[in-house]
N, C-alpha and C positions, 0 to 999 in steps of 0.2 A: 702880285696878288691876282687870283686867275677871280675871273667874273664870276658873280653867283646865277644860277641857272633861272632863265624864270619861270613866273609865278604858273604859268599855265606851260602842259606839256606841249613841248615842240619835237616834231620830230621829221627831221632834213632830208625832202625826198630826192633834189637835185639844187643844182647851182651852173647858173648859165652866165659868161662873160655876155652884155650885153652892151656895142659900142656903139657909140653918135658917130656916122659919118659925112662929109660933106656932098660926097656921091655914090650911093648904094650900088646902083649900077657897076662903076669902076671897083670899089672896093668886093665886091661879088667875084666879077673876073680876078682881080690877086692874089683873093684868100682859095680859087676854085686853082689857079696857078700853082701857086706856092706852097700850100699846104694840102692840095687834092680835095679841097671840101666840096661838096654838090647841092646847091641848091632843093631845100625842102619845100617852102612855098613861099609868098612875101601877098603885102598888102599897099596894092599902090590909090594913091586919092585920085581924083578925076583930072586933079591939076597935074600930076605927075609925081609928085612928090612919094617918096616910098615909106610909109607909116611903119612897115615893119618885115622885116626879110627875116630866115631862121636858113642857118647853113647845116650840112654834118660833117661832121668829121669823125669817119669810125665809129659811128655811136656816138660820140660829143655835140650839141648844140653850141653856135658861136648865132649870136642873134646882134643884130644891124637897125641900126633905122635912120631917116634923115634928121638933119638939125627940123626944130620946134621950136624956134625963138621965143613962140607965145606962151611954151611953157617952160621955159629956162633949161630946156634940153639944147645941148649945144655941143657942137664937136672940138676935139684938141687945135684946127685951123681958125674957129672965133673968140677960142679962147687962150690961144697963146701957149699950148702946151699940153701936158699928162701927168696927171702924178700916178698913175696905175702904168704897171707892167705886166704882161701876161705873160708867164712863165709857161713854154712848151715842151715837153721831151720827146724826145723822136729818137730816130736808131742812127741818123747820121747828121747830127746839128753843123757840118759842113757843108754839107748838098744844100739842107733847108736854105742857109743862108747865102749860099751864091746865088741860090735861085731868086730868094727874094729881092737881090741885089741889081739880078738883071730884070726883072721885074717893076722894077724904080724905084725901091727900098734906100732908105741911106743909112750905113753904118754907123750905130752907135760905140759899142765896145768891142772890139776886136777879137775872134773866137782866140782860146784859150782853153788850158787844162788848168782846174781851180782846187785848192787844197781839201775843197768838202767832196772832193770824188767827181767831177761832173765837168766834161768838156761844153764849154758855153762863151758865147756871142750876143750881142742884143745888135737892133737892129731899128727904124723906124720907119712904119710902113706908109704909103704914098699919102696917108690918113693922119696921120699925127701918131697913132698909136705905138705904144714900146715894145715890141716883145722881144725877150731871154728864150733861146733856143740853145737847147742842150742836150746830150747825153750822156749817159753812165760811164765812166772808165773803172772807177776801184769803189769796193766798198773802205768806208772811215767810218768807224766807232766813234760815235758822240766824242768820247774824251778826247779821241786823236784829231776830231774833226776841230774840237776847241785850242788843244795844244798848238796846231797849226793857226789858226787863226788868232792867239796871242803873239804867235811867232809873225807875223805880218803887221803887230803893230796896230791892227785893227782896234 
């Protein structure tokens, strides 16, 4: 049953991944490594602390800031994990992910060609964080993309 729209109009101008990290600094240099992002500006406190970094990527914002214990913002290291994965496509999800590998990335799933069309790998980056790095091989029509994925057992 799809949600019903609300009561006041909304209308969606952007949407930014925005992660907790344990060290903005480090996590800066990886994502400026491995994925070519460049630092736009950040906000650090007197004590050091970095309240808030905004990267690009191509046009994309990936936005950062440190743990805030006092206000239950917290990274995937204090808290044992991630349940988010940031899905990325790129033109070679092979390169992205050796790079991120020698980088100090640890291998989550193995790159692969997947029955919905899409060469992809995950990976978890020095941060806790998940990310699915992929690219296009075939286009799959809805129905063929569901026939295969009953054929899996899925």
């Amino acid at each position: 049953m799809a949600a019903s729209p609300p009561d006041c109009e909304l209308t969606m101008r952007e949407m930014f991944p925005y992660l907790c990290v344990h060290d903005a600094n480090a996590a800066v240099a990886f994502y400026s490594r491995v994925f070519g992002m460049t630092e736009k500006f950040r906000l650090t406190e007197p004590g050091g602390r970095i309240g808030h970094v905004e990267l690009d990527f191509d046009g994309a914002t990936l936005m950062l800031c440190e743990e805030f214990a006092e206000y239950g913002i917290r990274s995937p290291r204090s808290i044992g994990g991630t349940a988010v994965t940031i899905h990325l496509h790129v033109d070679d999800a092979d390169a992205v992910v050796d790079e991120a590998l020698l980088a100090g990335a640890t291998l989550h799933m193995p790159l692969a060609d997947h029955f919905y069309g899409e060469r992809s790998g995950s990976f978890f980056d020095p941060f806790g964080h998940r990310w699915n790095i992929g690219h296009h091989i075939e286009e799959v029509p809805t129905d063929e993309m569901q026939r295969r994925y009953d054929a899996t057992g899925g």
